[in-house]
N, C-alpha and C positions, 0 to 999 in steps of 0.2 A: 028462231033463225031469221025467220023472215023482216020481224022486228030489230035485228041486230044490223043486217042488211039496208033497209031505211037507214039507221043510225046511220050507219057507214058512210052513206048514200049523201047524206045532208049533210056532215063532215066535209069530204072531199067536195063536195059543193061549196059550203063557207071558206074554203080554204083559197080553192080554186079563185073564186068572187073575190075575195083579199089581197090574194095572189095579183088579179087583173086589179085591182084597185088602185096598190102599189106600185104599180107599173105606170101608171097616168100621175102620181105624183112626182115632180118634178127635180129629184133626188139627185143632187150632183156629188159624185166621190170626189174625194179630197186623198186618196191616195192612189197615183198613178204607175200602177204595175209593180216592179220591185224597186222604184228610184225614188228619190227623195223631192222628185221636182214640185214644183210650186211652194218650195219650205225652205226655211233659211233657221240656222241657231244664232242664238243671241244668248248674249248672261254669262255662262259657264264653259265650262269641255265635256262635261259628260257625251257619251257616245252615242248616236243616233244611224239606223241603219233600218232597211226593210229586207224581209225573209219569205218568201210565197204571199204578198201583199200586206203582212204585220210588220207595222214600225215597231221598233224594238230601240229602248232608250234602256243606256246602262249609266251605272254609277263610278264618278271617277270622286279620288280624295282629292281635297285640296282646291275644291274650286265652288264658286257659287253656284245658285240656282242655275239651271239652264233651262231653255225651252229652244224647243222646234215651231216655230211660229209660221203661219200661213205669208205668202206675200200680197196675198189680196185681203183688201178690208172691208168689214161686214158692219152692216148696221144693223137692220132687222133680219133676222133668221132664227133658222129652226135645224139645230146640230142633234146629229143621233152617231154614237161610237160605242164600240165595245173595248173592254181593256180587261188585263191582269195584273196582280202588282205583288211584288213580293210583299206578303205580310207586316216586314219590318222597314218597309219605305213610307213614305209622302209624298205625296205628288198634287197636281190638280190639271183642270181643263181653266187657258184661259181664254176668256172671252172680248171683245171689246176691249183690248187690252193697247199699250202702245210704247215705245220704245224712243225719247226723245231725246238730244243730244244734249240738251238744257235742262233736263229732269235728270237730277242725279247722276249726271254723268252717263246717260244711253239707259238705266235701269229700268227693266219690263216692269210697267205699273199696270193696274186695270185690275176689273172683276175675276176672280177663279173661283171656281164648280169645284171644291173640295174632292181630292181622294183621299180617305183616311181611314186604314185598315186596324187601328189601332182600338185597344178599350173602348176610347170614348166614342168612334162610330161616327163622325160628321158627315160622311161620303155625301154629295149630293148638297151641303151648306155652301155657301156664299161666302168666300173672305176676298177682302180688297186690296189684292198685292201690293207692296210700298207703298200703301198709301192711310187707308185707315183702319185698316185689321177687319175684326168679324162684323159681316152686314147681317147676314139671315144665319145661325149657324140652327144647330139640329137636336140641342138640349131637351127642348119640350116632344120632339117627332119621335116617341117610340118606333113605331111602326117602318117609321123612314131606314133608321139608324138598323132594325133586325133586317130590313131589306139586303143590306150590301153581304155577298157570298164572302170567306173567306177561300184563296187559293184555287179559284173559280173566273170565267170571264164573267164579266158586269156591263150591266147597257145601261147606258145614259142618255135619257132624251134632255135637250136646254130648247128652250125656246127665249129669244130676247126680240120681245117688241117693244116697239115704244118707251115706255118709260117701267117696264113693266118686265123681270126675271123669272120665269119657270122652271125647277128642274123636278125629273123623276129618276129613279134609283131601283134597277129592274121593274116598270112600272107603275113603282110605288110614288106616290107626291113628296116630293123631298122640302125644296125650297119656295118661295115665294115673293118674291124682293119685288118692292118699287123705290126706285131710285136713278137718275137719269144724272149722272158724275161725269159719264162716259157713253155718247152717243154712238160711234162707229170705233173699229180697233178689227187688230188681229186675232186670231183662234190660236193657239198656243198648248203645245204640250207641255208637259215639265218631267223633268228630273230634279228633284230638292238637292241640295246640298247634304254632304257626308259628313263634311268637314275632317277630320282626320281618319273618319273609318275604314273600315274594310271595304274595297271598292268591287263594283262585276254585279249588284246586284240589278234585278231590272223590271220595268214595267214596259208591258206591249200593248201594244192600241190595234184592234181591225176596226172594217166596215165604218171607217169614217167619214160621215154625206152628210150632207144642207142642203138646206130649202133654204135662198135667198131670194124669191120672187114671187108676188101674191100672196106672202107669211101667211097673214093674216085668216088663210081661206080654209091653211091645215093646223090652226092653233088648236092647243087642247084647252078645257077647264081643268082648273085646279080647283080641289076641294079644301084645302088647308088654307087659313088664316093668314092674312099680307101682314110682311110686314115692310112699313115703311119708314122709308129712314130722310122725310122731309120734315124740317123742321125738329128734327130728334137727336140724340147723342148717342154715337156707337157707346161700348162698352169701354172700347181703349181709351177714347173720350172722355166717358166719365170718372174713371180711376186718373186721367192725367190731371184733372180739374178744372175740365170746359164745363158751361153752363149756358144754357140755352137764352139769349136776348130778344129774342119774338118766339113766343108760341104756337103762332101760326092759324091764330081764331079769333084772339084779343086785341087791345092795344094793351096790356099792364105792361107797365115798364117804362112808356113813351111817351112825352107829351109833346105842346108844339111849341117851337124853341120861343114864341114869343107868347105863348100863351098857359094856363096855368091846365087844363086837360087836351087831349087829343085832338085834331083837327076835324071839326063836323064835313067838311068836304076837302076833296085835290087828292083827298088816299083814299085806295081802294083796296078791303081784303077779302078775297077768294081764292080756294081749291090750295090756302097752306101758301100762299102767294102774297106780298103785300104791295102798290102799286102806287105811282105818283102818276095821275090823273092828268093827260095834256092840255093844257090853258094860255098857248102860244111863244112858249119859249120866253116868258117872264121870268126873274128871281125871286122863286118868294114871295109870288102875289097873287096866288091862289089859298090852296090848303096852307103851305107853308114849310118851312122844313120843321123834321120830328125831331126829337132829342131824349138819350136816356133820362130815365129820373133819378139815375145813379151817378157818382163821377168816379172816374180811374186813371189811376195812378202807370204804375209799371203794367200791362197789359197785355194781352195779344186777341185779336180782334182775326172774323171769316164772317165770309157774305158771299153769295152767290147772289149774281146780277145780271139782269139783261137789257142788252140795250133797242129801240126799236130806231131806227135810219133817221140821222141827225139828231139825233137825243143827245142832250146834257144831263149832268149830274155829278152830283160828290160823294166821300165818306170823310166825315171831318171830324177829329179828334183832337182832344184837348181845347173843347169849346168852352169860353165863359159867357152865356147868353144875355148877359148886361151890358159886354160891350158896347155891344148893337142894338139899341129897338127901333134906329128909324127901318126906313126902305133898306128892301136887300136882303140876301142871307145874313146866318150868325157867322160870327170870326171863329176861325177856330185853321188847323194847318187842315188839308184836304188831301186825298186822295183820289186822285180826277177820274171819273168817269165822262166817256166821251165817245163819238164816234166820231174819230179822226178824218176819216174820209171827206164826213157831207158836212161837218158844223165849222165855221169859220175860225170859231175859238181855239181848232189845234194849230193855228199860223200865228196866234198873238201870245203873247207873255213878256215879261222884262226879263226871262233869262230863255235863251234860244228853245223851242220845244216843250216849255213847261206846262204846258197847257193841254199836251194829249194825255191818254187815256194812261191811268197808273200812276202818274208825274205826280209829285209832290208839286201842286198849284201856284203857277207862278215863281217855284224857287230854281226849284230842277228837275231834269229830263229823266223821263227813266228809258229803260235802254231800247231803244229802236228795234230791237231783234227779240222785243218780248212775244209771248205766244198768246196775243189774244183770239179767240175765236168768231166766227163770223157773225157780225149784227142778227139776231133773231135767236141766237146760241146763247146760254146759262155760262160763265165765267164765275170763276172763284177769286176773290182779292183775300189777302190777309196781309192785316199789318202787326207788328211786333213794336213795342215797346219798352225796354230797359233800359236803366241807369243811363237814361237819356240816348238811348242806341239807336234808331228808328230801320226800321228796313219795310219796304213794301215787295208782294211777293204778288205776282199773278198765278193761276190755276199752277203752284207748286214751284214754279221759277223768281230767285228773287232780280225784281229788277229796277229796285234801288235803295241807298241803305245813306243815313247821314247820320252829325252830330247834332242833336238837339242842345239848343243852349251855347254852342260852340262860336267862336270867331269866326268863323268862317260861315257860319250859320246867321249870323247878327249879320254880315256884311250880305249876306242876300237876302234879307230881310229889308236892310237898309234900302236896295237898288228895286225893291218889288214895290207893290198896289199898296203892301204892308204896312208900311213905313209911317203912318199918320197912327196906326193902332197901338200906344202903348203899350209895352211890356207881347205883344205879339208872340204866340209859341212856347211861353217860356211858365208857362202854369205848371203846378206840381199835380194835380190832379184837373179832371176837364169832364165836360160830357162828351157822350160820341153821338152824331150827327147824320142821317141821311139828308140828302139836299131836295127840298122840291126846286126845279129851273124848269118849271114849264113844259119838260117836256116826258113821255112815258119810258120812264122804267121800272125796273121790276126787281124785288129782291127776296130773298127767301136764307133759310137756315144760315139766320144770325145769331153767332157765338161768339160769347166773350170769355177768356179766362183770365183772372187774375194775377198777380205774377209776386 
């Protein structure tokens, strides 16, 4: 007795201590009373309501995804919720997520915290809504996947710092993502889509609270395996037929546009990173610019870049590196990188604007109202090539598209810097080109697919 007693004793003590621990963390709820405030729906109609402080999302037919989305946005934090789901639904938690009137027509894209009551069990994996499918999913995680209750409430802790995704799955280690696509965004509930089913079904969420201040102080470890998705190919990826153009430790694949191996100085590679070395805002007259060892034809080309304050740079394709060996970059059409604000080069060109950041170099402008992000921030460029189609697309928005080869293409050719380069743009195959100009930038998960 006396022994059972102690036991007792030391229980209500740890619990007590927990209890007061808890209290000093700085746990903000995110659901106020029975109302729906600080949340707004986007996506769908499905039905969203709160009942003795559980939001209660039901299923309607006939309409898209929906989410309940926070209207404050989060960067780094530490999200802990409880939920239910009916069985035969799909849902997720989304995170850092964002809703832009230029992406798809307003469509919620960003990370989601899998709910998946189904066989396969992902609850707790990583997929990246409209945009590249599964980042971390839960194939390999026994352990994770027996975690999620069926017809039971479930708790979810995420923590998102840095470049850095954690989730658990009733305290079991779920997921583990590195990957920095999306720095700050909204928290988001979902109702998936029915599409013509039987509607009314529903999933409910309580006690939903963040840590957004001093994260870093209440992180946990995770014991499972990162994974990381810099310099690598989702799965969606690799069945569409991307293929990785830097490795992220090498140079295979690259050499220097005017020389026969890689440049022994002006590039720099660390941490899956590769870097053009500042040497005063020269073209070309340090390292040099790099160029594939391969040439391509019909293509579609992604690069993640960043710029540091008054930095130049390009992405140039369809390069023939014979045109050029004196002084200078190689010829080839480009895709400008720039910071428009501080470099003088976004007020010069022979067609009004051609010169800032995304523009096709010198020919034409791309569109003023593009989304790029702020000097020090990772952008995505991707450019498309077919049957002479060209489009340039920043982080998911296109914001410019022309005729290669076209009259109208020749007559700005004619009126550009161009004009002295025979045959200028009109190669059937080319190499693709990062530019060194002297000053630093940075690029990472370089993908090419074939077309």
């Amino acid at each position: 007795m006396r022994i059972s007693k102690i036991l007792l004793l030391l229980l209500v003590t740890f619990s007590l201590s927990n209890c007061a621990q808890d209290t000093k963390t700085p746990w903000k709820n995110l659901i106020k009373g029975n109302t729906l405030d600080g949340w707004n729906i986007k996506g769908g109609k499905a039905l969203y309501e709160v009942e003795d402080g559980i939001i209660i999302g039901t299923t309607v037919s006939n309409t898209p995804n929906t989410f309940l989305t926070s209207n404050k946005m989060y960067g780094d934090f530490i999200l802990e919720l409880d939920f239910l789901v009916n069985p035969h639904m799909n849902s997720g938690i989304q995170i850092r997520s964002n809703s832009l009137p230029e992406y798809k027509k307003g469509r919620v894209h960003g990370y989601q915290v899998e709910i998946d009551p189904s066989e396969r069990a992902w609850s707790g994996g990583i997929f990246d809504e409209a945009r590249r499918g599964w980042l971390n999913d839960l194939e390999d995680n026994t352990p994770a996947k027996k975690a999620f209750k069926q017809n039971e409430w479930n708790t979810y802790r995420i923590e998102a710092i840095g470049d850095t995704i954690k989730t658990w799955v009733n305290g079991t280690p779920a997921a583990h993502l590195v990957d920095n696509m999306t720095q700050t965004g909204f928290i988001g509930l979902q109702v998936h889509s029915i599409g013509k089913g039987k509607p009314g079904s529903q999933i409910k969420w309580k006690n939903v609270r963040v840590i957004d201040e001093n994260v870093r102080k209440y992180a946990t470890k995770s014991p499972i395996p990162v994974v990381s998705k810099r310099n690598t190919l989702t799965k969606t990826e690799k069945a569409d037929g991307w293929k990785m153009l830097w490795d992220g430790k090498s140079t295979k694949g690259w050499r220097g546009a005017k020389l026969t191996e890689f440049p022994k100085k002006g590039w720099l590679i660390k941490n899956g990173i590769l870097t053009v070395l500042p040497s005063g805002g020269a073209e070309s007259a340090a390292g040099g610019d790099i160029v594939t060892t391969e040439l391509y034809g019909d293509f579609e080309f992604k690069v993640d870049f960043k710029l540091t304050p008054g930095a130049n740079s390009g992405i140039k394709y369809y390069v023939d590196t014979e045109i050029n060996k004196g002084p200078g970059s190689s010829i080839g059409l480009e895709y400008q990188i720039l910071d428009d604000a501080l470099h003088p080069d976004a007020k010069k060109g022979n067609h009004e604007g051609s010169r800032t950041v995304c523009s096709l170099y010198d020919l034409i402008q791309a569109d003023v109202n593009k989304p790029i992000k702020p000097i020090g921030e990772w952008n995505t460029a991707y450019i498309i090539s077919k049957n002479n189609h060209v489009e340039h697309w920043l982080n998911g928005v296109k914001v410019l598209e022309y005729e290669r080869k076209s009259k109208n293409f020749l007559k700005l050719v004619s009126e550009s810097k161009y004009k002295k380069w025979k045959g200028f743009g009109m190669l059937d195959k080319g190499q693709l080109l990062l530019q060194d100009h002297g000053d630093r930038v940075s690029f990472r998960n370089i993908k090419v697919k074939t077309l």
